[in-house]
Structures are given as C-alpha cells and as structure tokens.
C-alpha positions as CSV (number, residue, x, y, z in Angstrom):
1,X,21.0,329.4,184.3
2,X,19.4,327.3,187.3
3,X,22.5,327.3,189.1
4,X,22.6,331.0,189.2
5,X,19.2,331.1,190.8
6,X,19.7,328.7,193.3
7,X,23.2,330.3,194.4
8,X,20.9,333.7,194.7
9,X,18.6,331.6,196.8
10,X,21.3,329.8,198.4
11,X,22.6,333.2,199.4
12,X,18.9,334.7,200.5
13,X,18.6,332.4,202.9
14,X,21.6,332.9,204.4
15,X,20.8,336.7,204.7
16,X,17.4,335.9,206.1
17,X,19.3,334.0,208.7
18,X,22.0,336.2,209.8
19,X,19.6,338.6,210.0
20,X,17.4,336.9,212.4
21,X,20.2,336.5,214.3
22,X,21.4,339.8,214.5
23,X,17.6,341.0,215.6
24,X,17.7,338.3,218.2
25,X,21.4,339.4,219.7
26,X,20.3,343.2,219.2
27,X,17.2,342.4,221.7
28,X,19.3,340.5,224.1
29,X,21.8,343.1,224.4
30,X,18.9,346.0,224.7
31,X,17.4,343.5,227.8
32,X,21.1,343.0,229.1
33,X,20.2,345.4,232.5
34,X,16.3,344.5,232.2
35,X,15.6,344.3,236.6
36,X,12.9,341.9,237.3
37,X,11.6,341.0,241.0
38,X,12.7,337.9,242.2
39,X,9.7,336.2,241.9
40,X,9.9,336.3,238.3
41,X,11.2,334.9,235.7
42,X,14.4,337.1,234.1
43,X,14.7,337.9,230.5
44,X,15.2,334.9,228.6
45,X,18.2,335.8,226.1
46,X,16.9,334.6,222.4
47,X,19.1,332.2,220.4
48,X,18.3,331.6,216.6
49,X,18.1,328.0,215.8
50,X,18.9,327.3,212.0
51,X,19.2,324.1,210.0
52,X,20.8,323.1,206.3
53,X,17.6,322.8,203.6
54,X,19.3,319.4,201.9
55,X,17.8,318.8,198.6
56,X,19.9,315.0,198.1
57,X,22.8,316.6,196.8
58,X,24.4,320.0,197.5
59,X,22.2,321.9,199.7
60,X,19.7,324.7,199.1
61,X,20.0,326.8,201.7
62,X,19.9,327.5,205.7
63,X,16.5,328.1,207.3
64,X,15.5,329.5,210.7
65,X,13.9,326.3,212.5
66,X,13.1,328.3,215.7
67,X,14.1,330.3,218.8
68,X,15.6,329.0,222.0
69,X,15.6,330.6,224.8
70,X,18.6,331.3,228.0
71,X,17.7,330.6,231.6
72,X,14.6,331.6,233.0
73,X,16.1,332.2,236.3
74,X,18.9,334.3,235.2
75,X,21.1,335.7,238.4
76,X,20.6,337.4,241.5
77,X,22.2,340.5,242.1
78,X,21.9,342.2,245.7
79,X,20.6,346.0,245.2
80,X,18.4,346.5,248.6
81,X,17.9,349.9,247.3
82,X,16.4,349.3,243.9
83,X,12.0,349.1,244.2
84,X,12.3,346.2,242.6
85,X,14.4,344.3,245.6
86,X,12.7,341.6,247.7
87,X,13.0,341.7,251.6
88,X,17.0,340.4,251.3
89,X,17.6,343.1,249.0
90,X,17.8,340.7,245.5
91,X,16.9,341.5,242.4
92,X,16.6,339.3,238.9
93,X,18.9,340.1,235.7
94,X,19.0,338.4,232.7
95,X,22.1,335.9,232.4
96,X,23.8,337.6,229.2
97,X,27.2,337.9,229.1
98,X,27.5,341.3,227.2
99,X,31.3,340.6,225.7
100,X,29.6,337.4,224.6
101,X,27.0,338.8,222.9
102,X,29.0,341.2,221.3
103,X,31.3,338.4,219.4
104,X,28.3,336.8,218.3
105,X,27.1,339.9,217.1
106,X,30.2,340.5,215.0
107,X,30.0,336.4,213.8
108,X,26.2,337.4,212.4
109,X,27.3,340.4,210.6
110,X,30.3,338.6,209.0
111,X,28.2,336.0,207.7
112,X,25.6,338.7,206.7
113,X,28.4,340.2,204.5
114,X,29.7,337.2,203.2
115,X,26.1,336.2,202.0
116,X,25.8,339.9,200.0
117,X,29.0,339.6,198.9
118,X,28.4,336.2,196.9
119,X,25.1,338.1,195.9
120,X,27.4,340.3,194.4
121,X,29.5,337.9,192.9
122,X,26.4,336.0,191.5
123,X,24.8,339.4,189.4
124,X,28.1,339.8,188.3
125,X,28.4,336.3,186.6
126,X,25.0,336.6,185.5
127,X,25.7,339.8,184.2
128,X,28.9,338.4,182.0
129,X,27.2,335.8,180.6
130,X,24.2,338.0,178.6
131,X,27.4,340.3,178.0
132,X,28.7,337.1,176.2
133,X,25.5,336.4,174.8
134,X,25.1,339.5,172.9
135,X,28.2,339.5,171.9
C-alpha cells in the first residue's frame, strides 16, 4: 500500500512543479512589453529550477530548488517618442522571446496533465484493490 502513496506523492510533486512553472512563464509573458528606462535594469524573465528528490533507489519526486533569472540588461529598442526614451531615443524591454515562451508554456501544461493523469490512474488502482478486498 506504500507504493500507492509514494506514486501519489511522486505525482504531487510533479504538479507542484509544473505548476510553478506555469506561474513563472504566465508572469514572463504578462512583462513581455514591460518598457523600462535605459538606465535600469529590464524585466528579468523567471526560470524554475527543479531537481530529482533521490531516496537510493527509485526516486521520490521532483522539487523546485529555485528561480533563475534572464538578462538584466534585456534589449534596446529605439522609440524617441515613448516618455520613457533617453536622449537617443532608447528604451529597455525584457529579452523574452514570446513564441518561446509560449512552447514552454504548452511543455508545463503537458507535464501538468500527465502528473493528474497518473493521479488518476493511482485512485483507480487503489480503488480496485479494496474492491478486491471486499470481495
């Protein structure tokens, strides 16, 4: 019966994860336009670091180890008429490509569904086996 709870955890984790993810690629693509002056730093884009929990034999998971950020200096992007524009007419942007994003975006959500999905699969097991047990 262990094994079915550490497949659920197994599976949680994963969830957690992916989700993390997702919240991090929904930000970047919400700061994807965000216009700084160029004497600051542009949006840093936010990548979710994640690393296998190892137990000595098969794994218990994935964990989120930490956040990395994209280039602080992002690009410049000659709009003399935005208020933001120094003397030469530059502005900051983030450096996000948005089609990039977007396939990672679709990668997170995958994985998200493949974690629920062996959620699924797991209840249902679990759900046999008292069937069996009663029967």
């Amino acid at each position: 019966m262990s094994a079915v709870f550490e497949a659920l955890g197994i599976s949680g984790s994963g969830m957690e994860v992916h989700q993390a993810w997702m919240d991090a690629i929904s930000d970047n693509l919400a700061n994807v336009n965000t216009v700084r002056p160029t004497s600051q730093a542009a949006f840093q884009a936010r990548y979710v670091v994640a690393a296998g929990v190892e137990d000595g034999s098969t794994g218990l998971g994935v964990t989120e180890t930490g956040i990395a950020l994209g280039d602080p200096n992002g690009r410049l992007v000659y709009s003399p008429q935005h208020p933001m524009a120094d003397s030469k007419g530059y502005v900051r942007l983030p450096d996000i490509d948005l089609g990039e994003q977007m396939s990672t975006m679709i990668m997170a959500q995958r994985g998200y569904q493949a974690n629920i999905s062996n959620v699924d699969r797991v209840k249902e097991t679990y759900q046999a086996a008292i069937q069996m047990g009663r029967g």
